[in-house]
C-alpha positions in Angstrom: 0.0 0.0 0.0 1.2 3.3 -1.0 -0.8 6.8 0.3 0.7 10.1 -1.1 0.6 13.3 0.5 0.8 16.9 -1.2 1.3 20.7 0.0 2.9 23.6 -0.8 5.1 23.4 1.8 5.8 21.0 5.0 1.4 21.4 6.0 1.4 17.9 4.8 3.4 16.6 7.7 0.4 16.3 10.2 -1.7 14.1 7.8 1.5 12.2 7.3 2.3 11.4 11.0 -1.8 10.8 11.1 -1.4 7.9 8.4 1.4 7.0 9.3 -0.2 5.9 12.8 -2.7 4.3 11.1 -1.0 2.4 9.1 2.3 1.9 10.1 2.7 -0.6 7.2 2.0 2.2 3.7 4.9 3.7 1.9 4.5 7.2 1.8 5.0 9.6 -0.7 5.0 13.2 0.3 5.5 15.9 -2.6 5.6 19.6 -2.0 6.7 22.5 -3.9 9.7 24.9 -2.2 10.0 26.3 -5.7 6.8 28.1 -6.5 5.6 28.6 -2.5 3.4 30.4 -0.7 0.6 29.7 -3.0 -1.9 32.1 -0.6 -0.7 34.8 -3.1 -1.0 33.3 -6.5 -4.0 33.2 -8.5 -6.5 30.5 -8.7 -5.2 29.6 -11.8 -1.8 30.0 -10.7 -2.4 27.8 -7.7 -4.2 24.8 -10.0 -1.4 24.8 -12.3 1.5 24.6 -9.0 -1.0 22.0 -7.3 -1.5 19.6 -10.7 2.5 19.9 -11.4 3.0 19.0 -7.6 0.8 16.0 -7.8 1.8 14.6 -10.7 5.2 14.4 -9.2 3.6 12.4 -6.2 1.4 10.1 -8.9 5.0 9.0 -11.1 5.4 7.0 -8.1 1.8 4.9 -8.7 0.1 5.8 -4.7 -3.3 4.2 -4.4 -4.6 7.6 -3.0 -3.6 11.0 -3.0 -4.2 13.3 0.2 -4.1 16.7 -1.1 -3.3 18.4 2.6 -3.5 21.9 1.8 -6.7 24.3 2.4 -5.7 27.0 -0.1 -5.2 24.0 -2.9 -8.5 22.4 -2.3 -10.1 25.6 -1.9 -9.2 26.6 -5.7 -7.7 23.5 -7.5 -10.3 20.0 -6.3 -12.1 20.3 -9.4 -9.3 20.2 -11.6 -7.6 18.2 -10.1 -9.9 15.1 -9.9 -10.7 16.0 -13.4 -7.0 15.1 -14.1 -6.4 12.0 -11.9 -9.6 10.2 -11.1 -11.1 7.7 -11.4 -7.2 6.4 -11.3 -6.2 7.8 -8.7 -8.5 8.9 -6.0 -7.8 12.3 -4.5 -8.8 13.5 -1.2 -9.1 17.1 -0.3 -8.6 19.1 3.2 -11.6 20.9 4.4 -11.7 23.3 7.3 -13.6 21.6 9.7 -16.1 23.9 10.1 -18.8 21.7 10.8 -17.6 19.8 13.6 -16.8 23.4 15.3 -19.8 24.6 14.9 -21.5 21.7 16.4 -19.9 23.0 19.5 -22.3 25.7 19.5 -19.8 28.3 19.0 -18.4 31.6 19.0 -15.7 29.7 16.7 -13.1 31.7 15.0 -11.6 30.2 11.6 -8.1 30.9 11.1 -6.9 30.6 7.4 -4.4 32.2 4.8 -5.5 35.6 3.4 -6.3 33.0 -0.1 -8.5 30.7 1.7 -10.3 33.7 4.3 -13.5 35.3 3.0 -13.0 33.0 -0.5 -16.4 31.9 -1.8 -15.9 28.2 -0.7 -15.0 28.8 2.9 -18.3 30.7 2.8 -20.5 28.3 1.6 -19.1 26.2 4.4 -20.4 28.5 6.9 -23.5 29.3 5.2 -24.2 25.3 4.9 -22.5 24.1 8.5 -22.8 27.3 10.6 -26.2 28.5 10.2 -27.1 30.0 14.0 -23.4 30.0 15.0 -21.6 33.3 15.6 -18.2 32.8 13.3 -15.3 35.0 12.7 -13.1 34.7 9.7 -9.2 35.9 10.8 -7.0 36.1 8.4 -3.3 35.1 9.4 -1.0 36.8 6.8 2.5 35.3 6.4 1.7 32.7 9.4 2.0 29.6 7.1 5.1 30.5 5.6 6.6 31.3 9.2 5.8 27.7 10.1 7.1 26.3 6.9 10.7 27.9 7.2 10.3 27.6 11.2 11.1 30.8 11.5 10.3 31.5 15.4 10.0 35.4 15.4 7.8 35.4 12.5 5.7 32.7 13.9 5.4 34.6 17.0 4.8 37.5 15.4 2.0 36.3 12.9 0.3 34.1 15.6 0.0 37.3 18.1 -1.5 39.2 15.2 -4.2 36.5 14.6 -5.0 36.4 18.4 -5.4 40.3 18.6 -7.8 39.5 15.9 -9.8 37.2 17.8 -12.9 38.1 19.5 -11.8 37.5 23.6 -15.4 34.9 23.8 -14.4 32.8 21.0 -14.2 29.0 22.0 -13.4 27.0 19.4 -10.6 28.0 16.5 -10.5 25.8 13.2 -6.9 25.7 11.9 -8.2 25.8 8.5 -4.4 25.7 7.1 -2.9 22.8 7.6 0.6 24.5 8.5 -1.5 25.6 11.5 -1.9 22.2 13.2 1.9 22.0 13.2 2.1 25.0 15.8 -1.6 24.3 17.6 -0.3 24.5 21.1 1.1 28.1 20.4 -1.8 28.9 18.8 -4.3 27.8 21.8 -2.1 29.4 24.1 -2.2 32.8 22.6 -6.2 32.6 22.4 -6.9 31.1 25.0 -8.5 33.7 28.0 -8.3 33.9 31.5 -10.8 32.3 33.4 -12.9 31.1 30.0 -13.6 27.4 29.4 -10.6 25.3 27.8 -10.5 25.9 23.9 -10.9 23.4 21.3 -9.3 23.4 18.6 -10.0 21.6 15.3 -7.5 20.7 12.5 -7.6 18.2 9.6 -4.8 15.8 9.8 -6.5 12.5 11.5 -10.3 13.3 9.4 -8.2 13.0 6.2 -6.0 10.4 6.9 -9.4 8.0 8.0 -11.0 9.4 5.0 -8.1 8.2 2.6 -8.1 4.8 4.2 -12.1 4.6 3.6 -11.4 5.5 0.1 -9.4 2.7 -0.8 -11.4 0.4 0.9 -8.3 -0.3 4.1 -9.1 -0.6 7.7 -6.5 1.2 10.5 -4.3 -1.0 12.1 -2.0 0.7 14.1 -0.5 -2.6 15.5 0.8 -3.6 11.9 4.4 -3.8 11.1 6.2 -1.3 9.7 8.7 -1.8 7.3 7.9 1.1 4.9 9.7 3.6 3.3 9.0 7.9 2.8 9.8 8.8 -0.1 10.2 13.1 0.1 9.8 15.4 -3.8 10.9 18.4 -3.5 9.3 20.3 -6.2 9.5 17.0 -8.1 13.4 16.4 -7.3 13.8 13.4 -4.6 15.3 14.9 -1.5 15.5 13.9 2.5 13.0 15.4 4.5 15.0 19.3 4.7 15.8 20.6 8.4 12.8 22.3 9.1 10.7 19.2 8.7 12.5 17.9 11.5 12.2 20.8 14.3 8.7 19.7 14.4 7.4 17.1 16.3 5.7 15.5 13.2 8.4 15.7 11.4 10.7 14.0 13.6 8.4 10.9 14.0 8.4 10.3 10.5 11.7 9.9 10.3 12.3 7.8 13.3 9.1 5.6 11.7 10.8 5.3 8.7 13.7 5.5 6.8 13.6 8.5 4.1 14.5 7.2 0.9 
């Protein structure tokens, strides 16, 4: 069994570590694209072309599902994309998890990359999921690049910003980009309020990484034996998994589950 993951940048690790936990037995493929990112900035069209190039890489090495792990890519490039691969390969995009947040009750507060924030889709997501909820969109420019190059100031910086941004009775934030769920402890710590009920947070990582095994028809079985492979494409080249992979705690499981080839 072979599962492939794809991002712009290192987003895709969470989903990774989530598959690779349940099945410690797949070969993974992750392909991202350190040449053309942040894709928050490009067009739609710009982003579809970066996302299909990206996961075309990923399917030369014959997966038998493709996660696509980034918001901003399934937000603009899902069509397109399963127009090009499927029904041979089945693709499975990230969405923010708006629904389950809202079935908190609310006030939730959905932090996403200026691309993905106020776009028509994450809209129709609130209209269809959200109806009754208080919601706030907050933008977090220049967050998921911060996180991608681990750059600590910058991270600190952008996720202060965001929390500034944040109405004080908010109880639930969706990380609605997937670089997000790589920092969520920060992230809950600058939000969270004195003397206000613990916050919940929602990412993607293990909804995706079920959803892929469902797809293909595979239970979980996190007892299985590993003796796998990841295989890392950086912007199509093969590569190790680079040093910022690995200050993460994602990151670092990956490659102590298996060897990067």
């Amino acid at each position: 069994m072979k599962i492939a993951l794809m991002d712009s940048g290192i987003g895709l690790l969470p989903a990774a570590a989530a598959v690779r936990r349940l099945r410690p037995d797949a070969d993974l493929v992750l392909s991202w694209d350190p040449d053309g990112m942040p894709w928050g900035p490009r067009t739609p069209q710009d982003i579809t072309e970066r996302a299909i190039a990206v996961a075309q890489a990923a399917a030369a090495h014959e997966p038998d599902v493709l996660i696509v792990a980034c918001n901003t890519a399934s937000v603009h490039s899902l069509p397109a994309m399963r127009a090009r691969f499927e029904p041979g390969l089945p693709i499975i995009g990230t969405v923010p998890a708006i629904k389950p947040a809202a079935a908190g009750g609310g006030p939730v507060a959905i932090w996403a990359t200026p691309a993905t924030t106020g776009s028509a889709y994450q809209r129709g997501l609130i209209d269809q999921f959200a109806g009754g909820v208080a919601v706030t969109e907050v933008a977090c420019p220049g967050l998921a690049d911060a996180v991608h190059h681990a750059d600590e100031t910058a991270i600190e910086a952008a996720i202060a910003s965001a929390a500034a941004r944040t109405p004080d009775d908010v109880t639930t934030v969706v990380l609605g980009c997937t670089n997000y769920e790589l920092v969520a402890e920060r992230i809950r710590a600058a939000v969270q309020r004195p003397g206000r009920p613990p916050l919940v947070l929602h990412g993607t990582a293990g909804a995706v990484a079920a959803q892929a095994l469902r797809r293909i028809g595979v239970e979980p079985a996190p007892a299985a034996v590993a003796d796998t492979s990841v295989t890392v494409l950086l912007s199509g080249r093969e590569a190790k998994l680079p040093d910022t992979a690995l200050t993460y705690a994602e990151g670092r499981f990956l490659q102590t589950a298996s060897p990067v080839r």
